[in-house]
C-alpha positions in Angstrom: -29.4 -47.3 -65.6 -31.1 -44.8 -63.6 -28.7 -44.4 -60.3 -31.4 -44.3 -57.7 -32.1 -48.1 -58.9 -28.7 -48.7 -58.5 -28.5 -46.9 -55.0 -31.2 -48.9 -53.9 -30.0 -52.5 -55.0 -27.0 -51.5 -53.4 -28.2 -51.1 -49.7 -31.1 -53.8 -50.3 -28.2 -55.9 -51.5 -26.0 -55.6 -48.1 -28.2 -54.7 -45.2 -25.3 -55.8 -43.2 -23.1 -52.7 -44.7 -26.2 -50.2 -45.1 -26.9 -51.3 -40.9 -23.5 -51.0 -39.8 -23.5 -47.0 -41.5 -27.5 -46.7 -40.6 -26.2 -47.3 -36.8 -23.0 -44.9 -37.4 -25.2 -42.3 -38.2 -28.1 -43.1 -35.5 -24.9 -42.3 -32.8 -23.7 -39.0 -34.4 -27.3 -37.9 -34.7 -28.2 -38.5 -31.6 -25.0 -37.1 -29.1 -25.6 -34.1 -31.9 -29.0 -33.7 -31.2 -29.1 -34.1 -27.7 -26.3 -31.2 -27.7 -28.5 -29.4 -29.8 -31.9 -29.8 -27.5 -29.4 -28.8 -24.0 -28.2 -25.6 -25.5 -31.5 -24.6 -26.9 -32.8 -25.8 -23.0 -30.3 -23.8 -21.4 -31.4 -20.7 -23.7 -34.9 -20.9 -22.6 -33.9 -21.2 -19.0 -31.7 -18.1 -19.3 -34.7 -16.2 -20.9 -37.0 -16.9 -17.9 -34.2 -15.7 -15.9 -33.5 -12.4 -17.6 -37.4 -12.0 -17.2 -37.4 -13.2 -13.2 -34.7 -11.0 -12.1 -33.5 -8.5 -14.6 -30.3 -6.7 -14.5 -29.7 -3.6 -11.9 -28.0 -1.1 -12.7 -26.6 1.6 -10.5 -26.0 5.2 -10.6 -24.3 7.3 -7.9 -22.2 10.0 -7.2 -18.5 9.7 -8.4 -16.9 12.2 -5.6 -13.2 11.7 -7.1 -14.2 12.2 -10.6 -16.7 15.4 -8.9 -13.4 17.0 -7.7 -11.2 15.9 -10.1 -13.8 18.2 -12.3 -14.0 21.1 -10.4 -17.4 20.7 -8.7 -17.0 21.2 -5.1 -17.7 24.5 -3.5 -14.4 25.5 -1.5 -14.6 26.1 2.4 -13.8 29.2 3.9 -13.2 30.6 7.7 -12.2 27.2 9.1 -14.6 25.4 7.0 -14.4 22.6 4.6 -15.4 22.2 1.0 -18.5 21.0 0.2 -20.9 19.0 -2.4 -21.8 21.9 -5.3 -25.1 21.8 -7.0 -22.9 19.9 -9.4 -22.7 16.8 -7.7 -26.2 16.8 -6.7 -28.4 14.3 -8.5 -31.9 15.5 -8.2 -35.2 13.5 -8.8 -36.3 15.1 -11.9 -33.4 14.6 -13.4 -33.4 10.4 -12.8 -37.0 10.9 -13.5 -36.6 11.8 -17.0 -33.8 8.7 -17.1 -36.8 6.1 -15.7 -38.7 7.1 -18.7 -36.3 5.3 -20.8 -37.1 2.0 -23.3 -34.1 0.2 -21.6 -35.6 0.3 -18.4 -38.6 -2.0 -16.3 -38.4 -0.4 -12.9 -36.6 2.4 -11.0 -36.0 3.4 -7.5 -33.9 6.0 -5.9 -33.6 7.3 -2.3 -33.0 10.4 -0.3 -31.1 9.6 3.1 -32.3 12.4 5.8 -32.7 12.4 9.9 -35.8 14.2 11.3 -36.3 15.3 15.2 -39.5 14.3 16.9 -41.9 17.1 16.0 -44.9 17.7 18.9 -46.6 15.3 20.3 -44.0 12.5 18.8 -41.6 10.2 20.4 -38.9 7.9 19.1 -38.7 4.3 20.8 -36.5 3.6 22.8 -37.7 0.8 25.1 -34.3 1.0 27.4 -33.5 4.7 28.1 -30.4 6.2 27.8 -27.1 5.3 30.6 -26.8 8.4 33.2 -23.9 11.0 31.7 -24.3 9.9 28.1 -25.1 12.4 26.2 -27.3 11.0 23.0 -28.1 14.1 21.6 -26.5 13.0 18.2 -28.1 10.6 17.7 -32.2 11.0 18.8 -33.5 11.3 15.3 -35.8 9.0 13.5 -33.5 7.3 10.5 -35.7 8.9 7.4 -35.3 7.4 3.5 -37.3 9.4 1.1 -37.8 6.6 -1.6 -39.7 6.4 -4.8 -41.3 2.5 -4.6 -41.1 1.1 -0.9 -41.5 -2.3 -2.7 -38.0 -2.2 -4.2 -36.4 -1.4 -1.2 -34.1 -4.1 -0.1 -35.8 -5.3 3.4 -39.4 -5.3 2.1 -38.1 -7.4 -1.1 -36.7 -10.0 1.1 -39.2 -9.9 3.9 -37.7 -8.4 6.4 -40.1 -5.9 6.6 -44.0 -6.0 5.8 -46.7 -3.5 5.5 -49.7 -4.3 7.9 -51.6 -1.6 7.8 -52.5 1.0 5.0 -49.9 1.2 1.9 -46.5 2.2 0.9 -44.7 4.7 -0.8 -45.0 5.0 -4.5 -43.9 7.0 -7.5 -47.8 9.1 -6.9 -47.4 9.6 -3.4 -47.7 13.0 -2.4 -44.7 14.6 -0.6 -46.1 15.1 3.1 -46.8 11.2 3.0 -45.5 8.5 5.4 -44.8 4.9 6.7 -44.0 4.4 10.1 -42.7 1.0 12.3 -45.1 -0.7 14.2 -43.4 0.1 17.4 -43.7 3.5 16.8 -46.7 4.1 16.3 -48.2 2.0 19.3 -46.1 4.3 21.7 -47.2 7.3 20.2 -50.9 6.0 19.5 -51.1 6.4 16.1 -52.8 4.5 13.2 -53.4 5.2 9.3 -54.5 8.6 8.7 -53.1 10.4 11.4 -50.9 13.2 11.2 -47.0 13.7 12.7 -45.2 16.4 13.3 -41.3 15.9 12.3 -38.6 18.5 12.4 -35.6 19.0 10.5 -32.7 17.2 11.6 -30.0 18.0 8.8 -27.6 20.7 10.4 -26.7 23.0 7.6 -23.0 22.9 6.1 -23.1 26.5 5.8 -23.4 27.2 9.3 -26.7 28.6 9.5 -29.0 27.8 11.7 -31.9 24.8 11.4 -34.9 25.4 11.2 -37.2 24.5 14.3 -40.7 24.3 12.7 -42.7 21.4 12.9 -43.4 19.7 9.5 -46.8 18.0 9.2 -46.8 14.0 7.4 -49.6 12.1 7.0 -49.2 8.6 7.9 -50.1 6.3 5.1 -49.0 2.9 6.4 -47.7 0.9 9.2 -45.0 -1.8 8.9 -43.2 -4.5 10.6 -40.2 -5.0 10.7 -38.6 -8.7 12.1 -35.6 -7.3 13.9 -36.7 -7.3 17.7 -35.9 -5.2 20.6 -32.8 -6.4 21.7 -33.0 -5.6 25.6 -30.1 -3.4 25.8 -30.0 0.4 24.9 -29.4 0.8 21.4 -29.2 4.6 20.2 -32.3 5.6 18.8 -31.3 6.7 15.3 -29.6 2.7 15.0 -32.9 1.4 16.2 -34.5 -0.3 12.7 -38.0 0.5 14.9 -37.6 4.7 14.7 -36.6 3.8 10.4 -39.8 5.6 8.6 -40.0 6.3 5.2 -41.2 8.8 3.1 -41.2 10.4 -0.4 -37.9 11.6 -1.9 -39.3 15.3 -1.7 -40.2 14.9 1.8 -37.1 13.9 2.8 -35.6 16.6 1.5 -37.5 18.7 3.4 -35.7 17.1 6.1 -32.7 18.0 4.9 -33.6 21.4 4.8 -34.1 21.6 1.8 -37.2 23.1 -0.5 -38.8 20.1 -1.1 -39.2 21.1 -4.7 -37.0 18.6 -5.8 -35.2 15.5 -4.4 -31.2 15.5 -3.7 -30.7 11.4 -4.5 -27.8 9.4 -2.9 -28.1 6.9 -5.5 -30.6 5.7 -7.9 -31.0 1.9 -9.6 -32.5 1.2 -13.1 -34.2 -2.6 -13.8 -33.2 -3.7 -17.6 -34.3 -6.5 -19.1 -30.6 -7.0 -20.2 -27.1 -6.8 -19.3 -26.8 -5.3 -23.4 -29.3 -2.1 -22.8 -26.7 -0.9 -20.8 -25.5 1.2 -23.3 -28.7 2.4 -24.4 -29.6 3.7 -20.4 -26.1 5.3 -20.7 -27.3 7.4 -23.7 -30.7 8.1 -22.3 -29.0 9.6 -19.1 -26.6 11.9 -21.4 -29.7 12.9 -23.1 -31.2 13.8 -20.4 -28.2 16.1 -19.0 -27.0 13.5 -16.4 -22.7 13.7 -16.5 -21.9 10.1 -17.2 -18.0 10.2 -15.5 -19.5 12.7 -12.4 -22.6 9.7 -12.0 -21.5 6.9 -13.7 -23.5 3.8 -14.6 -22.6 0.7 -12.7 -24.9 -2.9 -13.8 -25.2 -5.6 -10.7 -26.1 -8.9 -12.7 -25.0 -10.9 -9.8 -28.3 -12.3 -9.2 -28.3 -13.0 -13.0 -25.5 -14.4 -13.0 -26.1 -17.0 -10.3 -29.6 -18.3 -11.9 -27.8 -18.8 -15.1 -23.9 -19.6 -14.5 -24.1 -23.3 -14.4 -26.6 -23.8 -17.0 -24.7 -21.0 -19.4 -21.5 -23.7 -19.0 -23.5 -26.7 -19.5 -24.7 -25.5 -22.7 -21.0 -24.8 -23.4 -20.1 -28.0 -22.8 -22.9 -29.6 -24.6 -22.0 -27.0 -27.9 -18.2 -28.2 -27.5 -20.2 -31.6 -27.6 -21.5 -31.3 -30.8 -18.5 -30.0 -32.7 -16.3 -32.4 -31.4 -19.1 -35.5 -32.4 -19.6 -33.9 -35.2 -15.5 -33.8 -36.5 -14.6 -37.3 -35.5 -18.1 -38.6 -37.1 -17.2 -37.0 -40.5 -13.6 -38.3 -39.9 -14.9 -41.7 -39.2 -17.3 -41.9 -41.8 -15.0 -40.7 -44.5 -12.6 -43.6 -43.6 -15.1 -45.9 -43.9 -16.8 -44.6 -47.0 -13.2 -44.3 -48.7 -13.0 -48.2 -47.8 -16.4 -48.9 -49.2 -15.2 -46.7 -52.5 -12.0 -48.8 -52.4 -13.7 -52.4 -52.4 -15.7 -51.0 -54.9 -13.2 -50.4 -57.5 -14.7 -52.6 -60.2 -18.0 -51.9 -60.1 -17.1 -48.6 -60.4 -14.5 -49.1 -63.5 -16.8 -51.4 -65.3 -19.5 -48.7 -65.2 -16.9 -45.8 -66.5 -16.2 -47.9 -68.9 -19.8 -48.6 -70.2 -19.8 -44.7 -70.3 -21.5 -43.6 -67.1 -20.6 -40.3 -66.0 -18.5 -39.8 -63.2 -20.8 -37.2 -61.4 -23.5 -39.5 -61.5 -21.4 -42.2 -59.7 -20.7 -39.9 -57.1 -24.1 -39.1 -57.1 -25.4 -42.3 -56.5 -22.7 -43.0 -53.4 -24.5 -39.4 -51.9 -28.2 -41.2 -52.7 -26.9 -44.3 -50.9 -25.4 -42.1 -47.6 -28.0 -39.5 -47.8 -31.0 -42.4 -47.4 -28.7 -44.3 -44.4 -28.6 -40.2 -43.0 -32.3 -39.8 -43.5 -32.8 -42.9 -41.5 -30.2 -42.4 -38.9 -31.8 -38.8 -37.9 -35.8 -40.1 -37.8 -34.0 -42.5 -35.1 -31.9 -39.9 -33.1 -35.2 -37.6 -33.2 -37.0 -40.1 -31.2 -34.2 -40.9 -29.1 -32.7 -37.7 -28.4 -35.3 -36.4 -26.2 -35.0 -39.5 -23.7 -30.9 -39.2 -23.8 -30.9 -35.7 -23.7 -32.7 -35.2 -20.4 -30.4 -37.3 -18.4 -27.5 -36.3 -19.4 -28.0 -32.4 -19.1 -29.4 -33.2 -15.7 -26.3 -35.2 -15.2 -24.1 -32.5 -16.4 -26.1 -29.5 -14.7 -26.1 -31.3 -11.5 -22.1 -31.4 -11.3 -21.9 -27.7 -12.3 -24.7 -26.5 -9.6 -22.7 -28.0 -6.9 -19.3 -26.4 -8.2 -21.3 -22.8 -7.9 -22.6 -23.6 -4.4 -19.3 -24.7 -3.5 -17.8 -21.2 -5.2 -20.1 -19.2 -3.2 -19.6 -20.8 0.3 -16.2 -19.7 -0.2 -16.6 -15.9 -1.4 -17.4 -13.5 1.7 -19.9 -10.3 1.1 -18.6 -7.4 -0.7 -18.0 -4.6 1.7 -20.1 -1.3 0.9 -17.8 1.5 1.7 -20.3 4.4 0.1 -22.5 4.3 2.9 -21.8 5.4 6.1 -20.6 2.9 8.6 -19.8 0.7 5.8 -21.2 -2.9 5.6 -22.2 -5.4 2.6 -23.8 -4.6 -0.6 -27.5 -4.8 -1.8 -26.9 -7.3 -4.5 -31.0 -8.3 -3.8 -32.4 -11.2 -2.6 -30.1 -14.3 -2.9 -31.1 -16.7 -5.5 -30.3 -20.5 -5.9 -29.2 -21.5 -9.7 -31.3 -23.0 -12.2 -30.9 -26.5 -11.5 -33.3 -28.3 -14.1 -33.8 -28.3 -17.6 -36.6 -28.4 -20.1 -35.8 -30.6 -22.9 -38.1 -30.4 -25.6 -37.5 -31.9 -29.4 -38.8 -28.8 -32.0 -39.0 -28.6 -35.7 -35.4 -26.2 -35.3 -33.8 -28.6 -33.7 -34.3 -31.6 -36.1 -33.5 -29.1 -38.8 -30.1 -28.3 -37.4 -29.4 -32.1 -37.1 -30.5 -32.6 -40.2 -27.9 -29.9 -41.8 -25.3 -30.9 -39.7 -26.1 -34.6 -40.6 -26.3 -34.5 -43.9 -23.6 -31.7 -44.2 -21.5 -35.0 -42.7 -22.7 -37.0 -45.2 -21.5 -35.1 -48.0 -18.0 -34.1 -46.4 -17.3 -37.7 -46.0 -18.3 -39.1 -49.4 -17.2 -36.1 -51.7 -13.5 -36.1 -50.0 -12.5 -39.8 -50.9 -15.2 -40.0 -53.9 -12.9 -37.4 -55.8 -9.8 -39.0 -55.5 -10.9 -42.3 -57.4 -13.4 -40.6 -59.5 -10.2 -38.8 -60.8 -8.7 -42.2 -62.3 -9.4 -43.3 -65.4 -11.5 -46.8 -66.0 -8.2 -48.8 -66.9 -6.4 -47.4 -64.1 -9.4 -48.5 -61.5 -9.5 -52.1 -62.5 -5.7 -52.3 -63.2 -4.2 -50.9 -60.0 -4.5 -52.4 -56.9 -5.7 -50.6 -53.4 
């Protein structure tokens, strides 16, 4: 007799059995699918992410590892050694770098001081105290930088242009941007041109030159930090900050303004992985990787993505787990079944049935109750799933907020003066989820489901399919 016949009298013949293991399945199905549908959720989410924010990386002067190598020029009649061309990393060179596949978007930044030039003044709404001598510190505080947008206080809003434009990677080198404050004391608007001097004094003892140095204002910006009331030396004052091209701020150094001497320079990836492909680039390009090594800040990453990344842990721990105890459960229960079943299943050896075929037709049976049970889960998954990865996400966001309350800024000691580290713009973590049922994820279920199925009727199946037919209906249990 043909054994799908048989397979089907069999679960026509006890829909109380075939239920019970229709509804066994339905359970494993679904807690597997639904841990299925959060991780591939929590994938998507950490796509976006990687798309939103991107991973930094960081590249700036080693000074242990430059003297360590040899690089420093050594002082001489009282004076003290200084940066070589060695440990100079110039704006060609980290343009060459930008160039790279791995990267999305690259900024660097020249730190100089300029004098008031003619006809310019700093701001400085409460003068100086009688007898203090602020000599040291009347400059404008200069940053030659390659994108104004990247920089920190304009990506957070703490600064806005409101007239005119910002620095760019075109800009020409005599270009630009000035505070608000700054130029309404000195009368000056878009298209005007200052006259700056250079405020570097050089290390070799030599003296600075005096000349004026003509910029053409190309925008005005705001930034939020008011005056304060009190005298604040002018160089501290975020009013006299201005910002110009990394060439013309070397030109305030004193420098040929040829080509720009960077402090540090930061490289957007799309991924934390194309690390090592930037790291290759910048060798290629002639950039010593211990003398300017590579540093990636995926902190912001990290935040958007931490909770979700261990909810989809726990929801693929989930899965194995349902799926180990299922197949445990169901082989139990099918070795029951196989057991009650005894002498149907002698009668038919006997009557010269082949023993794969029985087998086969047990598979038919759990295969059809599988089939079943994951058309189910499929429709219920989606309306479980949400819920509980919400649930679960929830409980995990709060944890990270908690974390972070806790932690205090990471000091910056490479910058004069110190203070906290431009990890960006803080980010709250992903706190929702996307469920959505696809063709990949049914698949996978399906797999697993019927991968179940076959564990747990193959296992028992071949311990009594090994008995004889006069053993089966002889022995007992």
């Amino acid at each position: 007799m043909n054994l799908f016949k048989r397979a089907w009298w069999r679960l026509t013949g006890q829909l109380g059995k075939t239920a019970m293991l229709i509804g066994l399945f339905t359970v494993i199905c679904t807690l597997v699918l639904s841990g299925f549908l959060i991780q591939s959720a929590a994938a998507r989410a950490a796509d976006d992410a990687k798309r939103k924010v991107g991973v930094v990386a960081t590249m700036q002067l080693d000074i242990n590892a430059l003297i360590n190598s040899g690089g420093t020029n050594a002082g001489g009649g009282g004076r003290p050694s200084t940066i070589g061309s060695k440990g100079e990393l110039r704006s060609s060179l980290v343009d060459h770098i930008c160039a790279s596949s791995a990267v999305t978007g690259c900024n660097y930044a020249v730190g100089s001081v300029g004098r008031p030039g003619t006809g310019l003044k700093l701001h400085q709404p409460v003068p100086t105290p009688p007898g203090q001598n602020a000599e040291a510190t009347d400059f404008f505080s200069a940053s030659g930088i390659r994108d104004l947008n990247q920089e920190k206080d304009f990506r957070n809003g703490d600064s806005k242009i409101i007239s005119g434009r910002g620095i760019t990677p075109t800009s020409a080198k005599d270009e630009i941007v000035i505070e608000e404050r700054v130029a309404n004391d000195n009368k000056i608007k878009v298209g005007d041109v200052v006259k700056l001097k250079v405020g570097e004094i050089p290390a070799d003892g030599k003296q600075r030159s005096d000349a004026d140095l003509s910029f053409k204002v190309v925008g005005i910006y705001k930034n939020s930090t008011a005056d304060t009331g009190a005298y604040v030396p002018a160089m501290m004052d975020p009013a006299n900050k201005i910002y110009t091209t990394p060439l013309g701020s070397s030109l305030l150094l004193g420098k040929d303004g040829t080509d720009g001497i960077l402090k540090s320079a930061t490289f957007s990836l799309k991924n934390p992985d194309d690390l090592d492909r930037l790291k290759k680039d910048a060798a290629a390009a002639g950039v010593d990787p211990k003398i300017f090594p590579l540093t990636v800040n995926d902190k912001q990453y990290q935040a958007l993505v931490g909770p979700i990344t261990r909810t989809a842990g726990f929801a693929g721990l989930t899965v194995w787990l349902v799926a180990l105890a299922g197949t445990a459960i169901l082989a139990l229960i099918i070795a029951s079944a196989l057991r009650e079943r005894r002498k149907e299943l002698g009668i038919l050896l006997a009557l010269g049935e082949k023993k794969p075929l029985l087998l086969g037709q047990h598979l038919v049976e759990i295969f059809a109750c599988a089939l079943i049970a994951i058309g189910i889960a499929s429709a219920a998954s989606q309306a479980l799933a949400q819920p509980i990865g919400d649930g679960l996400l929830a409980g995990e966001v709060s944890s990270a907020k908690d974390d972070a309350g806790k932690r205090t800024p990471e000091q910056d000691y490479s910058s004069i003066g110190g203070g906290t580290k431009d990890d960006g713009p803080q980010v709250d973590p992903i706190d929702s989820l996307e469920v959505k049922v696809g063709p990949s994820d049914i698949a996978q279920v399906g797999v697993l489901g019927l991968g179940i199925a076959a564990v747990a009727t193959v296992l028992p199946g071949i311990r009594v399919m090994r008995m004889s037919p006069r053993d089966i209906l002889t022995k007992g249990d």
